[in-house]
N, C-alpha and C positions, 0 to 999 in steps of 0.2 A: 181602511180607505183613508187615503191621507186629506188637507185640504183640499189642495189641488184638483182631487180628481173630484170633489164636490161641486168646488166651481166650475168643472169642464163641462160637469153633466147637467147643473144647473143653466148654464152658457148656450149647451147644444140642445135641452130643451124645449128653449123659447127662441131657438133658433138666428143665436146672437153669433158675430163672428167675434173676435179675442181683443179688435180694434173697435168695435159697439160698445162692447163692456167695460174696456179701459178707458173709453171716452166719459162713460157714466158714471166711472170710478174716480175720476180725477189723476187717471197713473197712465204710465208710458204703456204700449202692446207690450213692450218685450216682457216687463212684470205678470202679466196677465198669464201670457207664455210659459214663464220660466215659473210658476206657479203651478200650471197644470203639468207639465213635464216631473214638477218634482226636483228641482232644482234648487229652485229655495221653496220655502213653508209657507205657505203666508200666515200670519197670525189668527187667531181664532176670530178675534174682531174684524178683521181684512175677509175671514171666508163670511162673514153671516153680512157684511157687507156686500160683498158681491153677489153671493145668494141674492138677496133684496134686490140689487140692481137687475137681476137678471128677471127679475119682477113674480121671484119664489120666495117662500118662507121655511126656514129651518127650522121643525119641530125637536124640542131639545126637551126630557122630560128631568128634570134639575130638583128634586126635593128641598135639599141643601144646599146650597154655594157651599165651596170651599175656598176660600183664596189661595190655600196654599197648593194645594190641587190645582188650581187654574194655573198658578204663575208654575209649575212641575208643566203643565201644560204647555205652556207658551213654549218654555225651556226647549223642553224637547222637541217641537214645532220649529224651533228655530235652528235645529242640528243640519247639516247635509245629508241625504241619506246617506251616506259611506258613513258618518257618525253616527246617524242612529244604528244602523245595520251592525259596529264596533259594540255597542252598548247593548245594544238583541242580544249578539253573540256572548256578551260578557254574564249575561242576567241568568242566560240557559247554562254557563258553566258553573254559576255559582248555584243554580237550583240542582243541579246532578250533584256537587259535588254535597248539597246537602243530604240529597235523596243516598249518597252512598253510605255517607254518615249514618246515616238515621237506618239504613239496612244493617251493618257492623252492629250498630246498638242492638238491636231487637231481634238481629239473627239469632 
């Protein structure tokens, strides 16, 4: 589930409409919008923010920070989906092409 649809469901919860929530946000509807659609990402800070506005709290159970982790995070948060969906695509051909590898070996 990407940000967006956390904020949608946070949003439609407490029975906010996309213009409620962007008012409490301090940002434009269309942001709001184009955040639940999946159009753009909104940042991992932007969704636990709107969470909160929408007057929810995001249980997050976090042993460790990582920062490098988070900013991998953000990163990717911030792709289009056609980019992340390119980068999916890329990850599953490099994990077959290991798994073929590693069949050859041990065949």
């Amino acid at each position: 589930m990407h940000g967006g649809l956390l904020i949608k469901e946070a949003r439609k919860r407490q029975g906010l409409s996309q213009a409620a929530l962007a008012e409490r946000l301090g940002t434009p509807q269309s942001t709001v919008a184009r955040w639940e659609r999946g159009t753009i990402a909104p940042s991992f800070e932007n969704v636990i923010r709107a969470i909160r506005a929408s007057g929810l709290e995001l249980a997050i159970d976090v042993v460790d920070r990582d920062p490098q982790l988070e900013r991998l995070l953000d990163a990717h948060l911030e792709l289009t989906p056609a980019e992340r969906l390119a980068q999916n695509s890329y990850m599953v051909d490099l994990i077959e092409d290991v798994r073929r590898r590693r069949a050859v070996v041990h065949g």
